[in-house]
N, C-alpha and C positions, 0 to 999 in steps of 0.2 A: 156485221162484217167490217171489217179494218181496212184502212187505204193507204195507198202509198204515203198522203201526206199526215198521218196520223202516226205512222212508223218515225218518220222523221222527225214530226214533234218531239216524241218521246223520247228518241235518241240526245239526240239537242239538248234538252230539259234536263238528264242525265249527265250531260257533260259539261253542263254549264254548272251541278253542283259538283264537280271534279276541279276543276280549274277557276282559283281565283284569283287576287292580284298578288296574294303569300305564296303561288305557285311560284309565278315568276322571279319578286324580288321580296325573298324568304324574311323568316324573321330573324330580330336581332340577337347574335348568341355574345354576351357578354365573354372579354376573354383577356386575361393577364393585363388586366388595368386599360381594356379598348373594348373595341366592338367589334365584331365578325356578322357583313350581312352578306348570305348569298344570292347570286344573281344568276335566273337562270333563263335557258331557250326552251319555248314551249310549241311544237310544233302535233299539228291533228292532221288528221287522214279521215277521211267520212266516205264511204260509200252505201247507198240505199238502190232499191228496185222495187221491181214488183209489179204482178199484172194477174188477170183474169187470164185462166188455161180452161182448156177445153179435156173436160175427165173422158178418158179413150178404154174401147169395151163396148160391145152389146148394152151389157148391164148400166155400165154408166151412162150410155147412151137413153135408158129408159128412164133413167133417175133425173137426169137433164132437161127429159121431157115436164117434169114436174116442177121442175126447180124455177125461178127468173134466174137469167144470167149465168155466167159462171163461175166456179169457186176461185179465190181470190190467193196466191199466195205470195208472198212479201218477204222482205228483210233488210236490215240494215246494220252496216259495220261499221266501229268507231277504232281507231287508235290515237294513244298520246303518248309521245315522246317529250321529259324531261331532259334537257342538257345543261349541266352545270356550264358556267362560260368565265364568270370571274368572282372574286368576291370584293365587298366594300371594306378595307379595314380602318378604324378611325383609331388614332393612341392621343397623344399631349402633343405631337408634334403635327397632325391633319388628319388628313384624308387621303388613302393611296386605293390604287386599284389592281389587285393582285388576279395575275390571268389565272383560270382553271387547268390549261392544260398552255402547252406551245408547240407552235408549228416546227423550230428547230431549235437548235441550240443556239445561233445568233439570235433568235429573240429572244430568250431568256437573259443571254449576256445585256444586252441593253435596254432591257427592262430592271437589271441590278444592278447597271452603269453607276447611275447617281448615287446610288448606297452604297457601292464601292468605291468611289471618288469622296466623297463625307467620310468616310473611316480612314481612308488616308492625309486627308484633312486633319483629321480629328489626332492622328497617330503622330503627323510630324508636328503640332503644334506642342502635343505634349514632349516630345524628345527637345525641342526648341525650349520650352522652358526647364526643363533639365539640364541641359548644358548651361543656360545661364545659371543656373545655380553652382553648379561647379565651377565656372570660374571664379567665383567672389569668397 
């Protein structure tokens, strides 16, 4: 006969070979001269039960007399949710951290701030040395 904490074990034992530490922060996917690692939220839900009922009837009632105790029924439920949340990307120039998803449109804006601002950097330096060349 199986018991409530024996459902659970096994549950448990089961989900611990589901979930390990590549669930969360994935492996590394080599990509146009960097890295791509993703990173993710790993949330469970676990619910278990279970007890001794009493089998209802005549009949059951004489089978009962025979039996110790009464029969046992149990269960237990697991859910896993993966959520992607950002990824890690590394090139020649660092380490950034690119979100999975955003809440609105100004966080995307100033999450591209600095890389918007560096290409205009980058844009007026070159028009600057341009013009010096044509004057001379």
């Amino acid at each position: 006969m199986q018991s409530v904490e024996s459902i659970i074990e096994t549950t448990m034992a089961r989900l611990k070979t589901i979930v390990d530490v590549n669930t969360i922060v994935g492996e590394p996917i080599p990509a146009g001269g960097g890295v791509v690692v993703p990173v993710s939220k790993v949330s469970f839900g676990f619910f278990s039960g279970g007890g001794e009922y009493a089998p209802m009837g005549k009949a059951a009632g004489a089978a009962l007399s025979e039996q110790k105790g009464f029969p046992f029924l149990g269960t237990a439920v697991a859910g896993v949710s993966l959520t992607p949340k950002a990824f890690l990307v590394t090139t020649g120039e660092g380490v950034s951290v690119v979100p999975a998803n955003y809440d609105s449109t100004l966080d995307r804006l100033v999450h591209e701030l600095p890389r918007f601002v560096k290409e205009v950097r980058l844009s007026m330096s070159q028009r600057e040395g341009q013009e010096e060349k044509e004057t001379w």
